[in-house]
C-alpha positions as CSV (number, residue, x, y, z in Angstrom):
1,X,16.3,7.9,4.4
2,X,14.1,6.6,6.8
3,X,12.3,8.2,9.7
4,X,13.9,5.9,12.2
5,X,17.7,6.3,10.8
6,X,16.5,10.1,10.5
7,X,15.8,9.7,15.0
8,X,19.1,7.3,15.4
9,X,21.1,10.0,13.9
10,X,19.4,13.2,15.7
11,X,20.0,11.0,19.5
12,X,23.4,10.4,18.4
13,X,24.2,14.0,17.3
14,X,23.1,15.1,21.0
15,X,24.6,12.7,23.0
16,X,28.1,13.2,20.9
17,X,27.8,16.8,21.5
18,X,26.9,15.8,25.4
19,X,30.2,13.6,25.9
20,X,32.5,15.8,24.2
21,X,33.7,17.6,27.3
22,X,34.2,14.5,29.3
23,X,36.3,12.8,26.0
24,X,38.5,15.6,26.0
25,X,39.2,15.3,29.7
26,X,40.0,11.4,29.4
27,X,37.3,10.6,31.6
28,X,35.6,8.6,28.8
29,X,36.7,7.5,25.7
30,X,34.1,8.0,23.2
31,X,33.0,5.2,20.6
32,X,32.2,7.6,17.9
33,X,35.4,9.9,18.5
34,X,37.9,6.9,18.5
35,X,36.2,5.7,15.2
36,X,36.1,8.9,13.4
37,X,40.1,9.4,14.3
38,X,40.8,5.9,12.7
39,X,38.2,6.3,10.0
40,X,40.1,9.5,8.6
41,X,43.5,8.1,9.2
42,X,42.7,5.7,6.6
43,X,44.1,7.6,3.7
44,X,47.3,8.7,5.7
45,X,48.1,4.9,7.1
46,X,47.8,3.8,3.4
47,X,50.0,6.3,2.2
48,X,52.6,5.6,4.9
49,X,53.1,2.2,3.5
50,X,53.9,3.6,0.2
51,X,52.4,1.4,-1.9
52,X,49.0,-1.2,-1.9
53,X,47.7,-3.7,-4.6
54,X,43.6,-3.8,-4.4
55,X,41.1,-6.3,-6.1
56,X,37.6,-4.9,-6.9
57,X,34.4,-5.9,-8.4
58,X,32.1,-3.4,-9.3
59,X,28.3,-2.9,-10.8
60,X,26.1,-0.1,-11.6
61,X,23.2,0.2,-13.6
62,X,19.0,1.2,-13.3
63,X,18.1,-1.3,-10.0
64,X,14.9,-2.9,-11.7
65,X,16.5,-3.3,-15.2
66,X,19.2,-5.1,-17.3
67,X,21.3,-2.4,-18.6
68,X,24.1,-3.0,-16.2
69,X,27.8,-2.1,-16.8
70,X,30.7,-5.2,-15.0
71,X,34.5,-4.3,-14.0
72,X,36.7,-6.6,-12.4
73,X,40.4,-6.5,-12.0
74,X,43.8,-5.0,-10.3
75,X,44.9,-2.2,-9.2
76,X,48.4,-1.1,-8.1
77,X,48.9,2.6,-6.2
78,X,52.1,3.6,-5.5
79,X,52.4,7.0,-3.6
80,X,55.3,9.4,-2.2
81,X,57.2,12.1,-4.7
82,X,55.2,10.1,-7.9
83,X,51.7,8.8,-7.0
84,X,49.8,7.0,-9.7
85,X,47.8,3.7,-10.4
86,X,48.1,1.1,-12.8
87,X,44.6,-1.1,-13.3
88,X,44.1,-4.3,-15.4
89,X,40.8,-5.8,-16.1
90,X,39.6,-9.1,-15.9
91,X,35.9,-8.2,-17.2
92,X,35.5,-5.2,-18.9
93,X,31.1,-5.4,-19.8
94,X,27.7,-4.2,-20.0
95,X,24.6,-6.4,-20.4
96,X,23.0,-4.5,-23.7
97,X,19.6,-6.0,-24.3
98,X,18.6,-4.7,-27.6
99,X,16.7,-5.8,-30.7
100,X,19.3,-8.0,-32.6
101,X,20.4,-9.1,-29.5
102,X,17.9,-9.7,-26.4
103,X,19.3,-10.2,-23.6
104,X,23.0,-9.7,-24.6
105,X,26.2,-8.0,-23.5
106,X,29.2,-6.9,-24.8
107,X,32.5,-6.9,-23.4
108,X,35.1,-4.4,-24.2
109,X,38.8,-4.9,-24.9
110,X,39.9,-2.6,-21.9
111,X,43.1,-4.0,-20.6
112,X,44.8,-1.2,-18.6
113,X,44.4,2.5,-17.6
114,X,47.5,4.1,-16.0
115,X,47.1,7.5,-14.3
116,X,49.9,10.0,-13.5
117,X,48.5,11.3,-10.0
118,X,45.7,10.6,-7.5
119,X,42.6,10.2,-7.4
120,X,42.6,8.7,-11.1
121,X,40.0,11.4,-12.5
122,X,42.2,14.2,-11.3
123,X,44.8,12.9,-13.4
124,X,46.4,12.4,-16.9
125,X,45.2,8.9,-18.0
126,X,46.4,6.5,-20.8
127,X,44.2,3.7,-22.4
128,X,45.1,0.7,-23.6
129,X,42.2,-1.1,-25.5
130,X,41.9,-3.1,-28.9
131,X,38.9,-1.4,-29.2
132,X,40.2,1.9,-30.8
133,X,41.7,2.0,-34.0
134,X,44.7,4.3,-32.9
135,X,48.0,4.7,-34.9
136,X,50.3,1.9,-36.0
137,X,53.0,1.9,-33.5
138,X,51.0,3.7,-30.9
139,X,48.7,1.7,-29.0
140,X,48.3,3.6,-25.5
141,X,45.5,6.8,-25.9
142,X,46.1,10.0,-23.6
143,X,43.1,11.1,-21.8
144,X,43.3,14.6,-20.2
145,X,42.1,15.6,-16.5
146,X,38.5,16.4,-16.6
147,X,37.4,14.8,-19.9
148,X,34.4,12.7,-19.6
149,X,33.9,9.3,-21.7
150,X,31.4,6.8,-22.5
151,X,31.1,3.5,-23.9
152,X,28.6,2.8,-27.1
153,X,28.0,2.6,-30.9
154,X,29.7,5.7,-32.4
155,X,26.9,5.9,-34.7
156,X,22.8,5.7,-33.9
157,X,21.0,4.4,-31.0
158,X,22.9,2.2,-28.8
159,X,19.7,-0.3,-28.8
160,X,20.6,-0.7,-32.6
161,X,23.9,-1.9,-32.5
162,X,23.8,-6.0,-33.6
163,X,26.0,-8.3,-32.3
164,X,29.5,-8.2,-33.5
165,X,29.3,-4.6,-34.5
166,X,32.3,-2.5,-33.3
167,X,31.9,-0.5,-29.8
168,X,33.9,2.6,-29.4
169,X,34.1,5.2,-26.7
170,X,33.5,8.6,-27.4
171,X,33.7,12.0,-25.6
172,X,30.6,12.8,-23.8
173,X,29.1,16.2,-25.3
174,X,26.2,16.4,-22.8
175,X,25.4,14.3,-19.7
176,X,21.6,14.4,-21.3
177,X,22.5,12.6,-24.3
178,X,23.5,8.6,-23.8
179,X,23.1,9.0,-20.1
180,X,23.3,5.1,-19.6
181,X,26.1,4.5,-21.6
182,X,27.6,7.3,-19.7
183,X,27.9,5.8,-16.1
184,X,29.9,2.9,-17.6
185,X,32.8,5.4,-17.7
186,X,35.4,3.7,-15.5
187,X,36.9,6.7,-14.1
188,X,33.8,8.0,-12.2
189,X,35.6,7.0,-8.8
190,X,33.8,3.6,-8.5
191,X,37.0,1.6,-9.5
192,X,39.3,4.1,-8.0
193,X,40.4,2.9,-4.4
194,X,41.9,6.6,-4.0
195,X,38.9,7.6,-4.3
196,X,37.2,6.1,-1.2
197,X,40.2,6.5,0.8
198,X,39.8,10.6,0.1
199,X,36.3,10.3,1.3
200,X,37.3,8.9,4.7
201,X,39.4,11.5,5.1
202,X,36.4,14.1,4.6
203,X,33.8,12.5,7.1
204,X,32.2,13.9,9.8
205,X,31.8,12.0,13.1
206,X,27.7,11.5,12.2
207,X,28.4,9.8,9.4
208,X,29.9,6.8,10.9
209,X,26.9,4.3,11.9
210,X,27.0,3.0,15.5
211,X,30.8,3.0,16.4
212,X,29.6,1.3,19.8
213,X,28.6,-1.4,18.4
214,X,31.5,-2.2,15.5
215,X,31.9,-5.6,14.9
216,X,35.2,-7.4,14.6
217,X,35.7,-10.1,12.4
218,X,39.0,-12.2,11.0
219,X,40.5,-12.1,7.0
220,X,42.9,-14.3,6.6
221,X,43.8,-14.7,10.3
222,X,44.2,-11.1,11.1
223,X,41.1,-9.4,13.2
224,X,39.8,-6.2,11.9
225,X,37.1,-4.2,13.2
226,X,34.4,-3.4,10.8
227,X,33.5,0.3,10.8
228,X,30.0,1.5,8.6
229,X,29.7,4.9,7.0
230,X,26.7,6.8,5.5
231,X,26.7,9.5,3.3
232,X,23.7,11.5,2.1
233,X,23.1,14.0,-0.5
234,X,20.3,16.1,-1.9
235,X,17.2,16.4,0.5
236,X,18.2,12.7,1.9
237,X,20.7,15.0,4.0
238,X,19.1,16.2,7.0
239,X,22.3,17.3,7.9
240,X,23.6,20.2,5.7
241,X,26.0,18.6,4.2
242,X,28.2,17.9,6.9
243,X,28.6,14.2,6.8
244,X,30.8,13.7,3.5
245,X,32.2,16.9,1.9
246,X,34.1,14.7,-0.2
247,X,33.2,13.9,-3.0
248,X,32.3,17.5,-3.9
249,X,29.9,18.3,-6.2
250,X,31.8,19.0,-9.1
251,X,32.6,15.0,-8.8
252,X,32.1,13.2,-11.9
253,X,29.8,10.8,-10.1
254,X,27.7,13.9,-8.7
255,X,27.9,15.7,-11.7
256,X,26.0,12.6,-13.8
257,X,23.6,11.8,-10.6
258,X,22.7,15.4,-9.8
259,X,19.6,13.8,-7.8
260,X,19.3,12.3,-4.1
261,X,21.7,10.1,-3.4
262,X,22.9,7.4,-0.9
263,X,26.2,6.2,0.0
264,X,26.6,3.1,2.4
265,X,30.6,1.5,2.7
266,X,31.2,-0.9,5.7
267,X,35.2,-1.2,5.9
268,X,37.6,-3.7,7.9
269,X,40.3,-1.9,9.4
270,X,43.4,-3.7,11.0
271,X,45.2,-2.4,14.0
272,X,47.6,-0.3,12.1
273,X,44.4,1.2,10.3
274,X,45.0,-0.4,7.3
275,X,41.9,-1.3,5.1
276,X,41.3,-5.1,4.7
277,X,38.2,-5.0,3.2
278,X,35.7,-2.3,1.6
279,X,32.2,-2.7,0.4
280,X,30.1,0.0,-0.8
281,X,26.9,0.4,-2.3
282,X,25.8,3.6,-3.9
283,X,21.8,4.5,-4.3
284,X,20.6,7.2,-6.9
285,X,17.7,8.7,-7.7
286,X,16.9,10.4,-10.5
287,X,13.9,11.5,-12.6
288,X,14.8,8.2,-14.8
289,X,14.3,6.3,-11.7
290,X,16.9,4.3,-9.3
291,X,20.0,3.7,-9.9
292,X,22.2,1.5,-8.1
293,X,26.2,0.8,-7.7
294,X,27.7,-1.9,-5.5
295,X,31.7,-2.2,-5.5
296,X,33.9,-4.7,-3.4
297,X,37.3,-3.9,-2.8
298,X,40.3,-6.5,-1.2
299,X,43.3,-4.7,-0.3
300,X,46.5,-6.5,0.0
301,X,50.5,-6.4,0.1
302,X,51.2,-3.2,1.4
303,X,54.4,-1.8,0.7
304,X,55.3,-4.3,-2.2
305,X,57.5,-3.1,-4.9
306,X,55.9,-1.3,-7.3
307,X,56.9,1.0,-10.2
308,X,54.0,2.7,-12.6
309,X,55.2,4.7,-15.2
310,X,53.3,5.8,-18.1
311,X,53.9,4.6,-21.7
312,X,56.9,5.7,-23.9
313,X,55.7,8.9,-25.5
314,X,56.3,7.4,-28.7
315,X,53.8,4.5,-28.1
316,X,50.9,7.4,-27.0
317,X,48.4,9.2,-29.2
318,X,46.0,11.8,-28.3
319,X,42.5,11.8,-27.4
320,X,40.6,10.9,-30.1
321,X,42.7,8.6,-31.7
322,X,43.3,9.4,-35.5
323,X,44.4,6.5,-37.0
């Protein structure tokens, strides 16, 4: 982090500190105290609607090189006595530039991932992709909470793999071993809209950028006001660790980028606190070099009607498939 950002946050620290006893007496209404109270009723005002549908792009991959992994699509959270999400992709890829194929990328037939419980990676998942060979009958793959994945050529280096040959994902044995295809594991929490809306929850006041100065802009008619957040980790965090407790560091995401690391989201909240809008992007250093994640997230019709149950036990294997 920069020196200046380093000073901005120090003043603000102070002068929050300073204005806390007049806040309280409702002599002044702090900026920064008003923003962190909508900030981390986020999670709570989404949950009160009891359900959300959310569109997202998201990229990650070394900054300065093209080994990037691509997910678009849906998803559908519903909450109260059975939370879960249901996601479908639109683009499921990673550009794989390799010998037989400069350049290139393969796509992967990913086409939905339902979770029994929230945030996804907390939760019993099930997979439904054409690119395992799973039982007759039984196309949906049970993944259990905690088990860590990665896209790749079951066999050999991944920069051997010609075009056309068959990708398969495979348990991850060691986060040393296929590191890059490891971040292209779609349940790190980059995809996962539960899992930003459980970070707003954890923030302290610092981390919210210049609350005095929020912006307010119109989606489709409706005004929001555009709050920005900034989480630091590692020896970026001047600050103890008090900014972002959440995610922990026994996070997926942490776990595989144990380094420094970055975290900048700018959301547009309504007046009801309702997220419009959500863009992130996620800097990580690591002895390999940068790395770099951007996600952009629409939410829309709250409260919808939606049901998500998991597959017919008789249409789900285990994890791995045996065909």
């Amino acid at each position: 982090m920069s020196t200046r950002a380093t000073v901005h946050r120090a003043v603000a620290a102070v002068l929050a500190l300073a204005l806390l006893p007049l806040s309280g007496c409702g002599l002044f209404r702090d900026p920064r105290a008003e923003a962190h109270e909508r900030v981390t009723g986020v999670r709570q005002a989404v949950h009160a609607a009891g359900s959300v549908t959310v569109d997202f792009d998201v990229e990650i991959g070394p900054r300065d090189y093209r080994r990037k992994a691509y997910w678009e699509g849906t998803t559908q959270l519903q909450y109260g006595d059975r939370p879960a999400s249901q996601t479908e992709f639109s683009l499921a890829a990673v550009e794989q530039p390799s010998r037989g194929q400069p350049g290139g990328s393969h796509h992967f037939q990913i086409q939905k991932i339902i979770s029994e419980g929230l945030p996804r990676a907390e939760s019993v998942r099930y997979y439904l992709s054409e690119d395992w060979d799973t039982p007759e009958g039984r196309p949906w793959v049970r993944i259990e909470p905690g088990v860590m994945l990665e896209y790749g050529s079951s066999l050999g280096d991944p920069d051997d793999v010609e075009a056309g040959e068959p990708w398969a994902m495979v348990e991850t044995p060691d986060v040393g071993i296929g590191f890059w295809r490891t971040y292209v594991n779609p349940d790190l929490g980059l995809l996962d809209p539960e899992w930003y809306l459980a970070l707003f929850a954890s923030i302290g006041w610092i981390a919210i950028d210049d609350p005095d100065r929020a912006r307010q802009e119109e989606i489709d008619g409706v005004t929001t006001d555009v709050y920005s957040i900034e989480c630091l980790f590692g020896d970026w965090d001047v600050f103890d660790g008090a900014q972002c407790p959440f995610p922990t560091d026994d996070d997926p995401l942490l776990t595989l980028f144990p380094g420094d690391k970055q975290f900048n989201i700018d959301v547009w909240l309504t007046d009801d606190d309702r997220p419009r809008r959500l863009v992130a992007t996620f800097t990580f250093l690591t002895s390999d070099g940068f790395y770099t994640a951007t996600a952009e997230m629409t939410f829309r019709d709250y409260g919808a009607p939606v049901d998500i149950t998991p597959p017919p036990a008789d249409q789900v294997t285990s994890w791995p498939p045996v065909p």
